[in-house]
C-alpha positions in Angstrom: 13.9 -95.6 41.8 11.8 -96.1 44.3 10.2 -92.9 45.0 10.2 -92.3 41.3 7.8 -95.7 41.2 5.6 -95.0 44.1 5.0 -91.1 42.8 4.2 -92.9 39.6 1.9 -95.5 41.0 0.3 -92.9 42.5 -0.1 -90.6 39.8 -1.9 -93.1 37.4 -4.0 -94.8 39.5 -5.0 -92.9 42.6 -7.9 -90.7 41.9 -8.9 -88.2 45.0 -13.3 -87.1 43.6 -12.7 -84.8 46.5 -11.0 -82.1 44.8 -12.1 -79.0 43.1 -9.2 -78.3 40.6 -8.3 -82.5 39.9 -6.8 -81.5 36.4 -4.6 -78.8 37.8 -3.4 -81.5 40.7 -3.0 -84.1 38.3 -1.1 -82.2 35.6 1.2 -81.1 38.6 1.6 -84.5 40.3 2.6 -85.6 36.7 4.9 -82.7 35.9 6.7 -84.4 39.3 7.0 -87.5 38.2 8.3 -86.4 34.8 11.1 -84.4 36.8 12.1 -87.1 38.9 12.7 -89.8 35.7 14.6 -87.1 33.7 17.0 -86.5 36.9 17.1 -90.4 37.1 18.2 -90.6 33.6 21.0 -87.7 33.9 21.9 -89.8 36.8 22.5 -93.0 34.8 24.1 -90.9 32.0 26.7 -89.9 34.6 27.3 -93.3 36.0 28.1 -94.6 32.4 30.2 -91.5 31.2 32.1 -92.0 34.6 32.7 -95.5 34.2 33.9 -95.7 30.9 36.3 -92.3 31.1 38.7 -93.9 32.9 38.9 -96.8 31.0 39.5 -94.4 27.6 41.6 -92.5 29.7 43.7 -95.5 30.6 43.9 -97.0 26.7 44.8 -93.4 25.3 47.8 -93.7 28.0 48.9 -96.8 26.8 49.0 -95.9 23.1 50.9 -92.5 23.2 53.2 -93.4 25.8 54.3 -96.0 24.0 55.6 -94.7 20.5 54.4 -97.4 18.7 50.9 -96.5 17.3 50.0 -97.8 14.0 46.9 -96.7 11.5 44.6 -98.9 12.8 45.4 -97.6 16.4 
């Protein structure tokens, strides 16, 4: 999170009038910011799925190995 907020700080709001091709930096520098939140969020994607599998996992046990599911099971 960190480095996704400091490349992101630094992408809106540093500006470098030194530059001959700014938009082509800036456009790339934003394309890298873009990349990093999207692996961030496949991240946190896999830290739910992986959290709540076992749980399911657990519960599905429980009701087939016992015999006893009803309809609303």
């Amino acid at each position: 999170y960190w480095f996704v907020l400091k490349r992101g700080y630094h992408a809106a709001f540093t500006y470098d009038s030194n530059t001959s091709n700014f938009m082509e930096e800036q456009i790339d520098l934003h394309k890298e910011v873009i990349d990093r939140v999207t692996d961030l969020s496949m991240l946190r994607l896999f830290e739910t799925y992986l959290e709540g599998c076992p749980q399911l996992i657990l519960q599905l046990y429980i009701l087939l190995g016992h015999g006893q599911a009803n309809f609303s099971q």
